[in-house]
PyMOL Python script that loads the backbone (N, CA, C, O; Angstrom):
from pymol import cmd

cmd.read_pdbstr("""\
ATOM      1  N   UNK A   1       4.359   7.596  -2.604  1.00  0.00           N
ATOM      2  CA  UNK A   1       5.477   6.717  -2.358  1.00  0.00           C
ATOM      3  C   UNK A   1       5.682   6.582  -0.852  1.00  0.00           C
ATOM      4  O   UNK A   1       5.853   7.590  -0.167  1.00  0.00           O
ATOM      5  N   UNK A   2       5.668   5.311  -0.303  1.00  0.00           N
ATOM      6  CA  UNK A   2       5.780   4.864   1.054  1.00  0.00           C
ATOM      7  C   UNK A   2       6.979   5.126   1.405  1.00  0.00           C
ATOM      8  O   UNK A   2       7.870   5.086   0.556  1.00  0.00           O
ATOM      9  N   UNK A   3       7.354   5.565   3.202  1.00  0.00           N
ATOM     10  CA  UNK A   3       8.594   5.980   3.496  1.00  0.00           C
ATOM     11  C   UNK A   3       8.754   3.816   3.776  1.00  0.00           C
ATOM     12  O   UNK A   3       7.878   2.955   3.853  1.00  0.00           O
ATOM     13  N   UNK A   4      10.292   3.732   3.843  1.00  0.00           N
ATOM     14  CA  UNK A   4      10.314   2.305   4.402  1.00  0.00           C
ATOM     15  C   UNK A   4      10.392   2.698   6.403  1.00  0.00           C
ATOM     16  O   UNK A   4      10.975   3.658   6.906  1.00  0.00           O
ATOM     17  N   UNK A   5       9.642   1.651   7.118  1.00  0.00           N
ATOM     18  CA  UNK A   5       9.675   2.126   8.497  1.00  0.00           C
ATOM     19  C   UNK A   5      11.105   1.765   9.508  1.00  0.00           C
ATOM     20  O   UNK A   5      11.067   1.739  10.738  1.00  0.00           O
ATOM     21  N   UNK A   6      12.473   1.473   8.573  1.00  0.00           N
ATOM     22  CA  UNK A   6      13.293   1.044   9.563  1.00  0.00           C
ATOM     23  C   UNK A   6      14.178   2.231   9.075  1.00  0.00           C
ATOM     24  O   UNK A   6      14.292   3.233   9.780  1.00  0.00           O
ATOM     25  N   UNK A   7      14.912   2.101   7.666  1.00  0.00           N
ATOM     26  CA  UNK A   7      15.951   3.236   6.857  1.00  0.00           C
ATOM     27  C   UNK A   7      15.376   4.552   7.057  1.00  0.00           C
ATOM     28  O   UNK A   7      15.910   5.354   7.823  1.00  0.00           O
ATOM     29  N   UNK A   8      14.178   4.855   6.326  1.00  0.00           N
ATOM     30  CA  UNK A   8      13.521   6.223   5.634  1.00  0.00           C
ATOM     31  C   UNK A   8      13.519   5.790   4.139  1.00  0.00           C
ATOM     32  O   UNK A   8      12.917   6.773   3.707  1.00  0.00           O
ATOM     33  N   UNK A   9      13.705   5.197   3.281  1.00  0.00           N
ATOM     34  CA  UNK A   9      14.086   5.718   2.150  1.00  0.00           C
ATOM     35  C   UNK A   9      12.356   5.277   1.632  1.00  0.00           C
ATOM     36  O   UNK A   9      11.407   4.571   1.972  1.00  0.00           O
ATOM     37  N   UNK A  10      12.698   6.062   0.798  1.00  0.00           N
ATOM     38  CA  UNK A  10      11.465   6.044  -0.490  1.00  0.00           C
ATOM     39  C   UNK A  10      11.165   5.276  -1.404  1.00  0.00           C
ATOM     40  O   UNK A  10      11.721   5.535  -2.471  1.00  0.00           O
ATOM     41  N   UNK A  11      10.392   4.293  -1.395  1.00  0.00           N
ATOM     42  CA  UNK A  11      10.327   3.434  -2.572  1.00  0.00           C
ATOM     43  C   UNK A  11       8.999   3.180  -3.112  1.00  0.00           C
ATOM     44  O   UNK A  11       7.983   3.529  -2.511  1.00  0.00           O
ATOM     45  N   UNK A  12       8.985   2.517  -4.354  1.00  0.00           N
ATOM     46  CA  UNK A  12       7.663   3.134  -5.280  1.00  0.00           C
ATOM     47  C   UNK A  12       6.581   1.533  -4.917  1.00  0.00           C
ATOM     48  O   UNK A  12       6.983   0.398  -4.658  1.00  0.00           O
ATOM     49  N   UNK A  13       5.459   1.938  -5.013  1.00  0.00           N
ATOM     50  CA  UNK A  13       4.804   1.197  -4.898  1.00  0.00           C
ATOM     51  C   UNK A  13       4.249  -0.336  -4.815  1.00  0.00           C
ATOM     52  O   UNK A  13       5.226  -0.837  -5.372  1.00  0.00           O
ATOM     53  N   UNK A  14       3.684  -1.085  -4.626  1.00  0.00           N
ATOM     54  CA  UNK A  14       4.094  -2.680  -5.305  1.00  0.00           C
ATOM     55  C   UNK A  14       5.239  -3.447  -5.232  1.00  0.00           C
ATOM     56  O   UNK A  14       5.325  -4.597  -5.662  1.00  0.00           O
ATOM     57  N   UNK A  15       6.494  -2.557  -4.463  1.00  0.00           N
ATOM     58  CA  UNK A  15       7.362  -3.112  -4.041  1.00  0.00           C
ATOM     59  C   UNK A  15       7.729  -2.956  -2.958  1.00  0.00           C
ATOM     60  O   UNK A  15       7.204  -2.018  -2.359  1.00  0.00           O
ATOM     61  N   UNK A  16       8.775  -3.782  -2.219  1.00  0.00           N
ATOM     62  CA  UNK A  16       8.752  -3.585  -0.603  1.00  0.00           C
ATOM     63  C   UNK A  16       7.826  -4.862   0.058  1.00  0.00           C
ATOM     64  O   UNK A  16       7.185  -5.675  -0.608  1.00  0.00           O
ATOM     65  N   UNK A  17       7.885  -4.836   0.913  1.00  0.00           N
ATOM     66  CA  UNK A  17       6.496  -5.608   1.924  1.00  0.00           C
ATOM     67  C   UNK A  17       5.747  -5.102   3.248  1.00  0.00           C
ATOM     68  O   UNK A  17       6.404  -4.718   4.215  1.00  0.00           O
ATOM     69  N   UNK A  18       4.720  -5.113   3.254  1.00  0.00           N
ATOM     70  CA  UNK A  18       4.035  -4.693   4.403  1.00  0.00           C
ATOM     71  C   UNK A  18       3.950  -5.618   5.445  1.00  0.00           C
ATOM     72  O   UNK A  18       3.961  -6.825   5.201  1.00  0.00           O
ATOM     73  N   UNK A  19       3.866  -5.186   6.570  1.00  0.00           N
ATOM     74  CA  UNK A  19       3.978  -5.958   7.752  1.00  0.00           C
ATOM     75  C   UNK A  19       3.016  -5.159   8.511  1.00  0.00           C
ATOM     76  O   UNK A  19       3.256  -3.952   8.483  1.00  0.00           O
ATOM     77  N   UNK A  20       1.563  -5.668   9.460  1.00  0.00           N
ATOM     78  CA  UNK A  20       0.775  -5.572   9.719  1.00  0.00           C
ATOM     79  C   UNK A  20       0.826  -6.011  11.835  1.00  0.00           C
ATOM     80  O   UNK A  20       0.161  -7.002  12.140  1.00  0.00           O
ATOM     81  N   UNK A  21       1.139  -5.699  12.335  1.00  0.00           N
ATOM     82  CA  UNK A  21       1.618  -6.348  13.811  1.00  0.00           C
ATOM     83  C   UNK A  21       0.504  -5.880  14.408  1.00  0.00           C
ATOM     84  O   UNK A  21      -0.142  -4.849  14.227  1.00  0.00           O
ATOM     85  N   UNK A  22       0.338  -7.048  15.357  1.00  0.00           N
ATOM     86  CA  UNK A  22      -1.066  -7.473  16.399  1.00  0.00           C
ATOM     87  C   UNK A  22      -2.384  -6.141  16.548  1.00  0.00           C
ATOM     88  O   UNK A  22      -3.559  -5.862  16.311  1.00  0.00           O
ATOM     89  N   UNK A  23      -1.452  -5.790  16.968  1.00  0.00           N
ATOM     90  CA  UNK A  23      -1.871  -4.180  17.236  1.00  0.00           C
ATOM     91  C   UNK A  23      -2.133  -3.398  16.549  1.00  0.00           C
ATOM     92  O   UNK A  23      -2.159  -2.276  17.054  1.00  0.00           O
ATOM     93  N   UNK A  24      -2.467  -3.498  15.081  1.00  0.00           N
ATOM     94  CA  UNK A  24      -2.608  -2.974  13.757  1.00  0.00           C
ATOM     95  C   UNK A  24      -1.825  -2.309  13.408  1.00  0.00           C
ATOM     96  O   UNK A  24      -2.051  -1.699  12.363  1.00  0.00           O
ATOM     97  N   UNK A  25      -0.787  -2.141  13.965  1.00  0.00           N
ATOM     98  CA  UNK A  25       0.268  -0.898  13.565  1.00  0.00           C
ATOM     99  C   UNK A  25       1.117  -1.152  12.071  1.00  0.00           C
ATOM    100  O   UNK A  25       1.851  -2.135  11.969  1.00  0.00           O
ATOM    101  N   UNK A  26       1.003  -0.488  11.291  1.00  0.00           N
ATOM    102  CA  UNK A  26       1.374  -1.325   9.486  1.00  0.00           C
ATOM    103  C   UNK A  26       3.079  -0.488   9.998  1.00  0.00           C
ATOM    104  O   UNK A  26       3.428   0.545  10.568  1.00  0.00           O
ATOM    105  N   UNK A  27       3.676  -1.585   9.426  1.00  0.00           N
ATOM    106  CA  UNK A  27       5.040  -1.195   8.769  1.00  0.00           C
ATOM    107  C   UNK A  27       5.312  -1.994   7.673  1.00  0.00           C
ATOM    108  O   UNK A  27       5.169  -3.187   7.404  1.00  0.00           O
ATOM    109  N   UNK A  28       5.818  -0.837   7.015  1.00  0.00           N
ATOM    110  CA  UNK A  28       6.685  -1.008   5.491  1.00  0.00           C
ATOM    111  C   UNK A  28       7.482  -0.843   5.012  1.00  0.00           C
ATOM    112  O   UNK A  28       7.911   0.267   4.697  1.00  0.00           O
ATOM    113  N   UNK A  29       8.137  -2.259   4.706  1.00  0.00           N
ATOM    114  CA  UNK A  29       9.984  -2.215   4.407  1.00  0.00           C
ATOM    115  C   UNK A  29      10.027  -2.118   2.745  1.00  0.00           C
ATOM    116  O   UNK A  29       9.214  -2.212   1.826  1.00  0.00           O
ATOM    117  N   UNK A  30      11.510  -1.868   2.904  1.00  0.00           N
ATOM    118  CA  UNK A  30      11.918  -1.469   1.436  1.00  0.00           C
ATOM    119  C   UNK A  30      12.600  -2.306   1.209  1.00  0.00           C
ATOM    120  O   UNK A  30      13.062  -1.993   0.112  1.00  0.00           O
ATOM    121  N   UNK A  31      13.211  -3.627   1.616  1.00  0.00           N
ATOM    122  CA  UNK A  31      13.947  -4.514   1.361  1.00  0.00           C
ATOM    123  C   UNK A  31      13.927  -5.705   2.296  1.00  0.00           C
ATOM    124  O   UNK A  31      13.472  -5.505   3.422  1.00  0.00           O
ATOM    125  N   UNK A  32      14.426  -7.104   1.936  1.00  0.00           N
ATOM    126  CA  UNK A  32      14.673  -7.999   3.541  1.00  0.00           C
ATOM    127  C   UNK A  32      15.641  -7.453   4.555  1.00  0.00           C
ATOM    128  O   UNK A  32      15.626  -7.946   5.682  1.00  0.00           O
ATOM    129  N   UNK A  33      16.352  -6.630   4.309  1.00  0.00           N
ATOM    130  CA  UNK A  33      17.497  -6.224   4.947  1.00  0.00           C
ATOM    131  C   UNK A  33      17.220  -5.709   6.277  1.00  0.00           C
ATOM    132  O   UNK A  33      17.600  -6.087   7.385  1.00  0.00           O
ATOM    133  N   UNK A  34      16.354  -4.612   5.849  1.00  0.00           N
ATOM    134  CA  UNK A  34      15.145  -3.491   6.854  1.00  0.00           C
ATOM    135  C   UNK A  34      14.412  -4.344   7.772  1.00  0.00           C
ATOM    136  O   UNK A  34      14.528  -4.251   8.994  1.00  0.00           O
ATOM    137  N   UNK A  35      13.505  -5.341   7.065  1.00  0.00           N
ATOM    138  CA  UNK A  35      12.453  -6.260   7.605  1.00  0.00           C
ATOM    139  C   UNK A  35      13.533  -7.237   9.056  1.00  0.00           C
ATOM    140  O   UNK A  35      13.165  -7.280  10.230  1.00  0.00           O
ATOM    141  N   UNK A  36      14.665  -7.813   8.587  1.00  0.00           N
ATOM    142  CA  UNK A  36      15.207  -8.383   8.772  1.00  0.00           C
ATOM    143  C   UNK A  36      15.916  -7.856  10.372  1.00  0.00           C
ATOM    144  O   UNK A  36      15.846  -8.411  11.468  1.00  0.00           O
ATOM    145  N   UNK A  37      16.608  -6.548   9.955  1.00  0.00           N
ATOM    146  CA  UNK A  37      17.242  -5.879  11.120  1.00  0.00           C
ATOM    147  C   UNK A  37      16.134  -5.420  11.945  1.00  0.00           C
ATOM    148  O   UNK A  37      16.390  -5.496  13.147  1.00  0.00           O
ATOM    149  N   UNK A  38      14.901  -4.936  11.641  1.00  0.00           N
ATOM    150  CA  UNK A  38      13.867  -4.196  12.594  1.00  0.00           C
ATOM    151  C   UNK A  38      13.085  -5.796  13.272  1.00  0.00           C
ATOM    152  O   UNK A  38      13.125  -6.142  14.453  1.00  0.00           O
ATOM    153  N   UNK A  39      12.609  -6.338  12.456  1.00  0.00           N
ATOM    154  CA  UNK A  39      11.745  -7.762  13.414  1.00  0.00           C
ATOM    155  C   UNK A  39      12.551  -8.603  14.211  1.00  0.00           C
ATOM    156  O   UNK A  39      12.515  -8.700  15.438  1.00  0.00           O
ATOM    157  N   UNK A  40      13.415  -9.313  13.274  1.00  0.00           N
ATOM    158  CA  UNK A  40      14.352 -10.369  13.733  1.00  0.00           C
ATOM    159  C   UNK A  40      15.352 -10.402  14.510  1.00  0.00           C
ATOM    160  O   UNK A  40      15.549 -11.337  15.286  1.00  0.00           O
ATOM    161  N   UNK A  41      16.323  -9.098  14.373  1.00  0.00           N
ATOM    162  CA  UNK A  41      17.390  -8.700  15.530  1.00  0.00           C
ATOM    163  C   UNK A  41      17.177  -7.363  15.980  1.00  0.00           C
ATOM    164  O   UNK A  41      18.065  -6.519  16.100  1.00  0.00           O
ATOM    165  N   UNK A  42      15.391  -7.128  16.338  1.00  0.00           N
ATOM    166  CA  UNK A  42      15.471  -5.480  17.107  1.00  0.00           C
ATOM    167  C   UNK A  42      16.696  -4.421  17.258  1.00  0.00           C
ATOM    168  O   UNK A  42      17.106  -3.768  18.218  1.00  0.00           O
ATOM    169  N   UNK A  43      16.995  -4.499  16.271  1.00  0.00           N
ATOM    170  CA  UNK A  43      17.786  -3.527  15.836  1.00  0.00           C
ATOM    171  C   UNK A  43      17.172  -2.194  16.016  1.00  0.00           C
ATOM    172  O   UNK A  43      15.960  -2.268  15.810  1.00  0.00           O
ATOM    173  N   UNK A  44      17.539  -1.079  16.304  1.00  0.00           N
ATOM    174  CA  UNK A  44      17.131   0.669  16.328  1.00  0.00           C
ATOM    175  C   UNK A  44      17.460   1.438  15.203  1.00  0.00           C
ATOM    176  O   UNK A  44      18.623   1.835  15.132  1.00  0.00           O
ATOM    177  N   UNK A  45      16.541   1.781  14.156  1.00  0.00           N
ATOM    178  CA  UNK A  45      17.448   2.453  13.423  1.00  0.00           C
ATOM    179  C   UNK A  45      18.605   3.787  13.633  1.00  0.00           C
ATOM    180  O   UNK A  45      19.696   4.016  13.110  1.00  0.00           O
ATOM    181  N   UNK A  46      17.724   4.560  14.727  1.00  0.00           N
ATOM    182  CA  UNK A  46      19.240   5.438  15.504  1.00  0.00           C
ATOM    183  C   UNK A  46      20.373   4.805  15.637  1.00  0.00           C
ATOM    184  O   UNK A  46      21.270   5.648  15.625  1.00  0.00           O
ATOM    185  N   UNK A  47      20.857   3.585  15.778  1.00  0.00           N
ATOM    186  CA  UNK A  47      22.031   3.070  15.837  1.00  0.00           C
ATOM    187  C   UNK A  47      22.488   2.131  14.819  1.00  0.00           C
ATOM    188  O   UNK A  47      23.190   1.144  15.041  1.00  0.00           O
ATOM    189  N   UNK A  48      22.088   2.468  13.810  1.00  0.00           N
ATOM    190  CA  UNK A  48      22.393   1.620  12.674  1.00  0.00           C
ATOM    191  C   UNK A  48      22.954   2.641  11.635  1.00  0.00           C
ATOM    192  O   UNK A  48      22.127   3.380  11.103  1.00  0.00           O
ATOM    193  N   UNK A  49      24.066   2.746  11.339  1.00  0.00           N
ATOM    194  CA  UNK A  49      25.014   3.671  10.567  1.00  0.00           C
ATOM    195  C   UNK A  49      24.194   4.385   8.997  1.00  0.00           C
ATOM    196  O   UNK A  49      23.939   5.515   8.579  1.00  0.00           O
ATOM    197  N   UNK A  50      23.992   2.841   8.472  1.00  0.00           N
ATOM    198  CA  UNK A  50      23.126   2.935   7.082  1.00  0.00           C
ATOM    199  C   UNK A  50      22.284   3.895   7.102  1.00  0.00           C
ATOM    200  O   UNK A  50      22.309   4.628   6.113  1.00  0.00           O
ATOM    201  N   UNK A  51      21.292   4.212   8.184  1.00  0.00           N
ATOM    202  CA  UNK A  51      19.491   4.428   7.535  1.00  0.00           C
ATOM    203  C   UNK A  51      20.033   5.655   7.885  1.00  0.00           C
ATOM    204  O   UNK A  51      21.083   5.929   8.468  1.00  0.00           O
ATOM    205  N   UNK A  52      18.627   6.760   7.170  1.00  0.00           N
ATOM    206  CA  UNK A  52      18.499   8.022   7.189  1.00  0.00           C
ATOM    207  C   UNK A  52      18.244   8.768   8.880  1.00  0.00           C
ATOM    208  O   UNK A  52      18.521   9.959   9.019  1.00  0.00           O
ATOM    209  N   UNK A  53      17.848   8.165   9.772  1.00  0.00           N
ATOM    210  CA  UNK A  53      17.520   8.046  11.227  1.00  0.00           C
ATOM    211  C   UNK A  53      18.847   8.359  12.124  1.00  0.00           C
ATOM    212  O   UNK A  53      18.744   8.977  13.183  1.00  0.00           O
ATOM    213  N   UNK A  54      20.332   7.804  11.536  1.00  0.00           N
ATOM    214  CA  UNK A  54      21.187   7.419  12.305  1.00  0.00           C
ATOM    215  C   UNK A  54      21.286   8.755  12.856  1.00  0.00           C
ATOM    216  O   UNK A  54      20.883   9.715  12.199  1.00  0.00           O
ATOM    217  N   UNK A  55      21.866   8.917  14.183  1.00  0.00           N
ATOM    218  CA  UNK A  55      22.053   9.653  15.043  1.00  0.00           C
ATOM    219  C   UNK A  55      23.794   9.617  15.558  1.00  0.00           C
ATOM    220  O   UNK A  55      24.166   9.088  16.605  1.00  0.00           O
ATOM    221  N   UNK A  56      24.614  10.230  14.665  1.00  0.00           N
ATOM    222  CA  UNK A  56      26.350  10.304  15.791  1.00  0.00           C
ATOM    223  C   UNK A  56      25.896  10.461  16.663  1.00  0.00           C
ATOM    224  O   UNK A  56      25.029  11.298  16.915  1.00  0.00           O
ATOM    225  N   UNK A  57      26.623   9.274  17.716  1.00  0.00           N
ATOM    226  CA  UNK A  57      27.119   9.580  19.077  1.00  0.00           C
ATOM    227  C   UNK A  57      26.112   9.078  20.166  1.00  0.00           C
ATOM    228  O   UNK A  57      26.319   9.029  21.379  1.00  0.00           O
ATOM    229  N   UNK A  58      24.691   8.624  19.315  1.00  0.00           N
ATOM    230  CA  UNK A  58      24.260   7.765  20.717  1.00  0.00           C
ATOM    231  C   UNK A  58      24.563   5.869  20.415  1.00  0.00           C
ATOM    232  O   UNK A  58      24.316   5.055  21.305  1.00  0.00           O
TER     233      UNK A  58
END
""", "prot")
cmd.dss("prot")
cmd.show_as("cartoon", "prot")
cmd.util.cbc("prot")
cmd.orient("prot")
């Protein structure tokens, strides 16, 4: 089971989407939400309350 690369969370196979960037580096989301906040508005997951990553206080 793939971690998703923005939250952490765990999700099962065949679902989610992979994202493949220039540089071959694969990331894999668990939802549009993830995809959405990490590509589209470079969002950090350290500063995003939701994901498993978040960090109080920076």
């Amino acid at each position: 089971m793939p971690n998703c690369s923005f939250c952490g969370n765990l999700y099962l196979m065949g679902e989610g989407k992979t994202f493949v960037q220039k540089s071959g580096k694969i990331l894999r989301f668990c939802s549009a939400k993830c995809e959405k906040n990490m590509l589209k508005l470079n969002r950090k997951a350290r500063h995003t309350k939701w994901t498993k990553h978040y960090v109080k206080g920076e």
